[in-house]
C-alpha positions as CSV (number, residue, x, y, z in Angstrom):
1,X,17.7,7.9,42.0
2,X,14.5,7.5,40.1
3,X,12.0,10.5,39.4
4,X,9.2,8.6,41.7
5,X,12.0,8.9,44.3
6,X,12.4,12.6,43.5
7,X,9.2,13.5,43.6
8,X,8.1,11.7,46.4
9,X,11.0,13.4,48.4
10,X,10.0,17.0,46.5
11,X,6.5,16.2,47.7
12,X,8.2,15.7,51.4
13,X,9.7,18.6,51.2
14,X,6.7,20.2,50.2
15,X,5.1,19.1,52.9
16,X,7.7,19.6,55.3
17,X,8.3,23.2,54.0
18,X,4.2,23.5,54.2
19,X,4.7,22.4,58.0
20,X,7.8,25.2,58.7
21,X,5.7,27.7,56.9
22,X,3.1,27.2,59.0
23,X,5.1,27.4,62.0
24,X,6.8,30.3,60.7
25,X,3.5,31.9,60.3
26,X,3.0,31.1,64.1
27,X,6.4,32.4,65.5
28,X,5.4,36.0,63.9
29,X,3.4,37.0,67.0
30,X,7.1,37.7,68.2
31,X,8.2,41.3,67.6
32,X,12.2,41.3,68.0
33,X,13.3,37.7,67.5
34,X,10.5,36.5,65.3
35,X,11.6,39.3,62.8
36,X,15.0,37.6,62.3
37,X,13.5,34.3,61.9
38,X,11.0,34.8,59.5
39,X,14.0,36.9,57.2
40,X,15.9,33.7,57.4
41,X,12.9,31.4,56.6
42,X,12.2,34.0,53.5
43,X,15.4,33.1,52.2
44,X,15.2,29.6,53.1
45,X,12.1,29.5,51.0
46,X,13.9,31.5,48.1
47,X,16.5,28.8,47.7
48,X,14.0,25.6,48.2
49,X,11.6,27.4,44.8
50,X,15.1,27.2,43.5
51,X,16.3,23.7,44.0
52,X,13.0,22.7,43.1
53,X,13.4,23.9,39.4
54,X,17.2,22.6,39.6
55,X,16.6,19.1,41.1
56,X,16.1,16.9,38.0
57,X,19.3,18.0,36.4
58,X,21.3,18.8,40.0
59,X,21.0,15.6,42.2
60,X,23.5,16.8,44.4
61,X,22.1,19.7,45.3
62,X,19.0,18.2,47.1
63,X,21.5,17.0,49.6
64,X,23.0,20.7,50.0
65,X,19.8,22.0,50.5
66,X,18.7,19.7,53.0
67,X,21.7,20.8,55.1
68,X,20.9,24.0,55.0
69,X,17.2,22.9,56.0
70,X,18.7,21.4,58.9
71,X,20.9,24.1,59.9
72,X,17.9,26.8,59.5
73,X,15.5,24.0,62.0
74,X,18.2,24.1,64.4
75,X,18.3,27.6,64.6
76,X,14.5,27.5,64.9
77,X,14.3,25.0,67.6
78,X,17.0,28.3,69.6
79,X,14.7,30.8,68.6
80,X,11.9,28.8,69.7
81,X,13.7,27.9,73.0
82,X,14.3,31.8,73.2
83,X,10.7,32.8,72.7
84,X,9.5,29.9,75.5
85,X,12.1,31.7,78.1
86,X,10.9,35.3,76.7
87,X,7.4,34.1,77.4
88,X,8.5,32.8,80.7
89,X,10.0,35.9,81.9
90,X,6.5,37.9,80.3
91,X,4.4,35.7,82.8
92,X,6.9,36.2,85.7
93,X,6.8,40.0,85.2
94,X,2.9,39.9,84.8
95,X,3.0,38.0,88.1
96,X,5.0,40.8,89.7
97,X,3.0,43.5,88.4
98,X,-0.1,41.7,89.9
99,X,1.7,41.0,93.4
100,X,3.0,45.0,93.2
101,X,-0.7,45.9,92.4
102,X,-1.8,44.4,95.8
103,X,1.3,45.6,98.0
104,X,0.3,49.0,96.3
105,X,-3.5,48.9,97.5
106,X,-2.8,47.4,100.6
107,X,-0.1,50.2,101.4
108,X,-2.6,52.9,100.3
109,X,-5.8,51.2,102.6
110,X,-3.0,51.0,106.0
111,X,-1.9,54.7,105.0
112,X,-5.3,56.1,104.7
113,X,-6.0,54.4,108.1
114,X,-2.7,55.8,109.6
115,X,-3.9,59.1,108.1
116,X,-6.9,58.4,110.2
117,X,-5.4,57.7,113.6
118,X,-3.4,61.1,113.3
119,X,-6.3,62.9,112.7
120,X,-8.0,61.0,115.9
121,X,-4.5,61.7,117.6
122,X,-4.2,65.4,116.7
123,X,-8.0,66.0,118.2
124,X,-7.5,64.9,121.6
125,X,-4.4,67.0,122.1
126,X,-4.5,70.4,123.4
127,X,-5.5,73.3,121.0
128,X,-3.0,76.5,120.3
129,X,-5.6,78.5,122.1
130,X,-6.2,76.0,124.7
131,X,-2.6,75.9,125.5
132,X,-2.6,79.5,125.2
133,X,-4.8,80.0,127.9
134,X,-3.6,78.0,130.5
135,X,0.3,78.5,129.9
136,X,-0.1,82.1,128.3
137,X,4.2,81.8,127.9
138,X,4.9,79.3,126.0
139,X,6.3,77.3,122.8
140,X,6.7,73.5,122.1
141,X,8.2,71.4,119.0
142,X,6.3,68.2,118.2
143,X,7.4,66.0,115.6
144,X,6.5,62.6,115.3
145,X,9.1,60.1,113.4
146,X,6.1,59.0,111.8
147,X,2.3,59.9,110.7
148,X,1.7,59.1,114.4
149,X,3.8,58.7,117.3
150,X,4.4,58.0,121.1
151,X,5.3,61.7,122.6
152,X,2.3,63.7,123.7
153,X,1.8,66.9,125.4
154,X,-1.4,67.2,127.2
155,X,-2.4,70.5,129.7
156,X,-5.5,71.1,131.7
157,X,-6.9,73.7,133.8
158,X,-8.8,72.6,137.2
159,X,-9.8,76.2,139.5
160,X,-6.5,77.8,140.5
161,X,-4.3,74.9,138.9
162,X,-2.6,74.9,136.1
163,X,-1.2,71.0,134.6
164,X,0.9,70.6,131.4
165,X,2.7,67.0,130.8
166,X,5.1,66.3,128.6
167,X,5.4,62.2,128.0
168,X,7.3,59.7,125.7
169,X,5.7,56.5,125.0
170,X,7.6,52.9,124.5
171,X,7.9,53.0,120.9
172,X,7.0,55.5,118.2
173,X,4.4,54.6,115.4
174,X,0.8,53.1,116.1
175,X,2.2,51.6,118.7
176,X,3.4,54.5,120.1
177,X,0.1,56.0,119.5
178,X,-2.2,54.0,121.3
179,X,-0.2,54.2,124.2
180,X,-0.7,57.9,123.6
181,X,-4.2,57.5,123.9
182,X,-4.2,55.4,127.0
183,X,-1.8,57.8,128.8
184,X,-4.1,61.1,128.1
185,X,-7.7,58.7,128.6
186,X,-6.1,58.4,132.1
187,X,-5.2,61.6,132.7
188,X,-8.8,62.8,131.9
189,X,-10.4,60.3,134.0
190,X,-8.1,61.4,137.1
191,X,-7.2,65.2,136.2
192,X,-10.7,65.7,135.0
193,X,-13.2,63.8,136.6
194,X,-11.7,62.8,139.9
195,X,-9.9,66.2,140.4
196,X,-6.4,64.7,141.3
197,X,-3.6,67.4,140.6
198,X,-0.7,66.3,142.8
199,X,1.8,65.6,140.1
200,X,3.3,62.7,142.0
201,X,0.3,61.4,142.7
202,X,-0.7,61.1,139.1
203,X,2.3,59.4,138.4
204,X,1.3,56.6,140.6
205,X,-2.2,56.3,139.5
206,X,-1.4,56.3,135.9
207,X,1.8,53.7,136.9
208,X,-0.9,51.6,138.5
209,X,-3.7,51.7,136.0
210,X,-1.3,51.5,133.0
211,X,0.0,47.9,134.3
212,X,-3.3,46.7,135.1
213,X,-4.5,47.6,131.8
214,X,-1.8,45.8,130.0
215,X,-2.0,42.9,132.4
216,X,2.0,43.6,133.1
217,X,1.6,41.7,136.7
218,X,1.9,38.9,133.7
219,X,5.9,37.9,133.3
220,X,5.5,37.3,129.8
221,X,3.5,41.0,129.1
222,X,5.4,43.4,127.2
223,X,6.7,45.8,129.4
224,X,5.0,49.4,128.0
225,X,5.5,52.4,130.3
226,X,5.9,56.1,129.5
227,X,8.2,58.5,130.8
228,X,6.4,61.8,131.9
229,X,6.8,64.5,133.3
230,X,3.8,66.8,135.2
231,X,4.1,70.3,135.8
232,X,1.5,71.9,138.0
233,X,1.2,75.6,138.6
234,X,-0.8,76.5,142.1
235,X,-2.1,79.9,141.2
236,X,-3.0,80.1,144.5
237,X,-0.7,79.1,146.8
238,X,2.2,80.5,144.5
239,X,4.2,77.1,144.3
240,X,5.0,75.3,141.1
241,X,5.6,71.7,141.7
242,X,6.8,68.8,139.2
243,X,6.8,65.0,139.2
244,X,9.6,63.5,136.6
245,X,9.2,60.1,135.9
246,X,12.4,58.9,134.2
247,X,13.4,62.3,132.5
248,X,15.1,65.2,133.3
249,X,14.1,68.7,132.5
250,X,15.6,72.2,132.7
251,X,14.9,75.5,135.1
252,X,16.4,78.9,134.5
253,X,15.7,81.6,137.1
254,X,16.0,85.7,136.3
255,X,17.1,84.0,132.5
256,X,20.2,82.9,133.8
257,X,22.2,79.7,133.4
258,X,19.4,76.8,133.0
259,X,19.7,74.1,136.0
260,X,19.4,70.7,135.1
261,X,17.0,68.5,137.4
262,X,16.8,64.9,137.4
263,X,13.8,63.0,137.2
264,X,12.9,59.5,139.5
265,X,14.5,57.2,138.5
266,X,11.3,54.7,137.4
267,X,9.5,55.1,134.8
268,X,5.2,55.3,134.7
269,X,4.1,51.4,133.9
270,X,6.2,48.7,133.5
271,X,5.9,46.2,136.6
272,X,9.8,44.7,136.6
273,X,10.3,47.0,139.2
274,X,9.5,45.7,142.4
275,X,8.7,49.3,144.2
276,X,8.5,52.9,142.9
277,X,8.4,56.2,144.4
278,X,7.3,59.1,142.9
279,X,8.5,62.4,144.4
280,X,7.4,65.8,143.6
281,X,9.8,68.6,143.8
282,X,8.3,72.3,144.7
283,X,9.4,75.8,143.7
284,X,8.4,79.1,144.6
285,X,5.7,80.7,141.6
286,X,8.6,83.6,140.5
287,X,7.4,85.2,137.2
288,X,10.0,84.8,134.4
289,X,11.5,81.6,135.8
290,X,11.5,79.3,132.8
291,X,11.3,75.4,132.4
292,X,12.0,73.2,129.4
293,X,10.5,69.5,129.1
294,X,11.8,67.1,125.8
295,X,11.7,63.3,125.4
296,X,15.1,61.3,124.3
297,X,14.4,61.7,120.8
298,X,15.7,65.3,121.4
299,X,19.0,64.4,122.7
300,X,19.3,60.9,121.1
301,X,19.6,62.7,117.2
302,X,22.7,62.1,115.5
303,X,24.0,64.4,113.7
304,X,26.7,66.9,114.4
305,X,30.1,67.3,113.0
306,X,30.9,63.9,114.5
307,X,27.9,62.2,113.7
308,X,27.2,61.3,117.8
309,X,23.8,61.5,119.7
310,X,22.9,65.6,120.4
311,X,22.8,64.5,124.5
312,X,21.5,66.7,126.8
313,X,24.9,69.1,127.3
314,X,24.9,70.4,123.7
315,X,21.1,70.8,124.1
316,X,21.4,72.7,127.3
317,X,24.7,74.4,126.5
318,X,22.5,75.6,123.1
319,X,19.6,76.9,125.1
320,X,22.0,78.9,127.6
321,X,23.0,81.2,124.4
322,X,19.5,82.0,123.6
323,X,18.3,83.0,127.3
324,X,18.4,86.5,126.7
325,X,15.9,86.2,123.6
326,X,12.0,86.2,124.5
327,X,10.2,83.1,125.1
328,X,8.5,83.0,121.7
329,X,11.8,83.1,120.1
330,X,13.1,79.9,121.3
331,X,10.7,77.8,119.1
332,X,12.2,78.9,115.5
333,X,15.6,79.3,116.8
334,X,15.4,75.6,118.3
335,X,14.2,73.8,114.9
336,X,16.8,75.6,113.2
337,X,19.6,74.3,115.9
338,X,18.3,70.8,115.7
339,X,17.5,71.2,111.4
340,X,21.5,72.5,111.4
341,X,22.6,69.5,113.6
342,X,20.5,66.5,112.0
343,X,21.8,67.4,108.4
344,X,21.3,64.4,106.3
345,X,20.5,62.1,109.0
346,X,17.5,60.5,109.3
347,X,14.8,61.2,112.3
348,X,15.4,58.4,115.1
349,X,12.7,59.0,117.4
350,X,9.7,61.0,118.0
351,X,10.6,64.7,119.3
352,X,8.7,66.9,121.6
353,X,10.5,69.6,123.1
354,X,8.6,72.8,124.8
355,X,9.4,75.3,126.8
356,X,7.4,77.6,129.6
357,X,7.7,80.7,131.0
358,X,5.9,82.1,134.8
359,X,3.9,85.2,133.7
């Protein structure tokens, strides 16, 4: 080959080794993979300065050293095909961080808005005081499944009469919650301002106003109700009389064994039943007789050595051991029955469970 030839190819080389220098210079930016490439290149370069001062009298090794150029571009063209798919996977996670970012703002905007409604929901409930006065005897357990939920407890004291409700919305939640606030918006507007106390008769007026509300005459309407439960104490004529829509509850006389009482059978809203009736069922006013009102989320609580629903026979057969203890015992002694039987299950409802006693 002559020398022209040689040097022009040196002088391609030269350029081409300007051009992978350049691109070496580039690829730096990468911390962990770059690293390796620019050791190789460093010794790439070492033995090109090398062949360049042994190329007039070793022909044959330009043709070496051009293999080995070709091996070390191949094994840039990988490690520039690995950097592209690093880069890929950089943009990707970037793009999730981003998409997390907004899931994260938007969860803390509907939480601080949740944490809102309860504080609108905890106001119109009855005070511990305000209970306190019109019950005197009394404990309840209210725990929501979530920041808000579906059972209430509301209580109200017109002249000589004495109303305390127990209900469980459809659902738990918000949804739950703004039925909550329907139900005791309603019971204001008749307890309060149009003096209705007949428990049954509530029932039916909050059954009627609920389904107009929701427009449930509508086949396609969602089919919202609430099963409640009134208790009225008549102060004055000595009578305490209940109206259960759809739950049971529990009486104990003299602190014997409790006696379970079933509610109607219909439920307050809902318009897929053609005709309801709302009954109210009347006891003598006898001091120390003792009632207990609690929504399904009481008895439907797995847990247990078996892992079944709590029902309302271990619940009942529970509260028949603790009748000897004073009223304001049961409270501590129930969450520690129904902490004992959930164990590690998860909360499947909203709970409200309370408990009165005729002073």
């Amino acid at each position: 080959m002559k020398v022209e030839d040689l040097q022009k190819k040196i002088k391609e080389l030269e350029k081409e080794l300007i051009a992978k220098d350049d691109e070496i210079k580039r690829l730096k930016e990468s911390e962990t993979s770059l690293a390796d490439a620019n050791i190789r290149i460093a010794e790439l370069f070492v033995d090109l300065e090398d062949a360049q001062e042994r190329i007039i009298d070793q022909k044959n090794e330009i043709q070496q050293q051009n293999e080995e150029l070709s091996e070390h571009l191949e094994e840039l063209s990988i490690i520039n095909e690995q950097l592209n798919i690093a880069q890929t996977l950089n943009e990707n996670l970037q793009t999730h961080q981003l998409q997390a970012d907004i899931i994260r703002r938007a969860h803390d905007k509907i939480l601080s808005s949740i944490h809102y409604a309860q504080n609108i929901q905890k106001s119109i409930f009855p005070s511990s005081v305000t209970l306190r006065q019109n019950l005197v005897n009394y404990f309840k357990i209210f725990t929501p499944k979530d920041l808000v939920g579906g059972d209430f407890y509301w209580s109200k004291k017109i002249g000589d009469h004495n109303i305390f409700v127990v209900a469980d919305c459809t659902g738990h939640g918000v949804p739950g919650a703004f039925m909550t606030l329907i139900a005791i918006t309603l019971l204001d507007r008749f307890v309060v301002e149009q003096k209705i106390v007949d428990p049954k008769v509530l029932n039916e007026k909050i059954d009627d106003a609920i389904i107009t509300l929701l427009k449930q005459d509508d086949e396609n309407s969602n089919r919202d109700s609430i099963d409640m439960t009134i208790f009225l104490e008549d102060c004055h004529d000595k009578t305490i009389t209940i109206s259960s829509a759809k739950r049971m509850y529990f009486r104990s006389s003299d602190h014997g064994d409790l006696e379970v009482v079933k509610g109607d059978r219909f439920t307050v809203g809902d318009n897929s039943v053609e005709q309801k009736v709302f009954t109210n069922k009347v006891y003598e006013r006898k001091p120390g007789d003792r009632y207990y009102f609690f929504s399904d989320g009481v008895t439907d609580q797995f847990g247990g050595p078996r892992n079944k629903k709590l029902g309302s026979k271990n619940l009942i057969r529970f509260l028949n051991t603790i009748q000897s203890k004073p009223l304001f015992q049961h409270q501590s002694l129930l969450e520690d029955f129904l902490t004992e039987w959930m164990e590690d299950e998860p909360q499947i409802d909203d709970i409200i469970i309370a408990g009165l006693e005729i002073s």
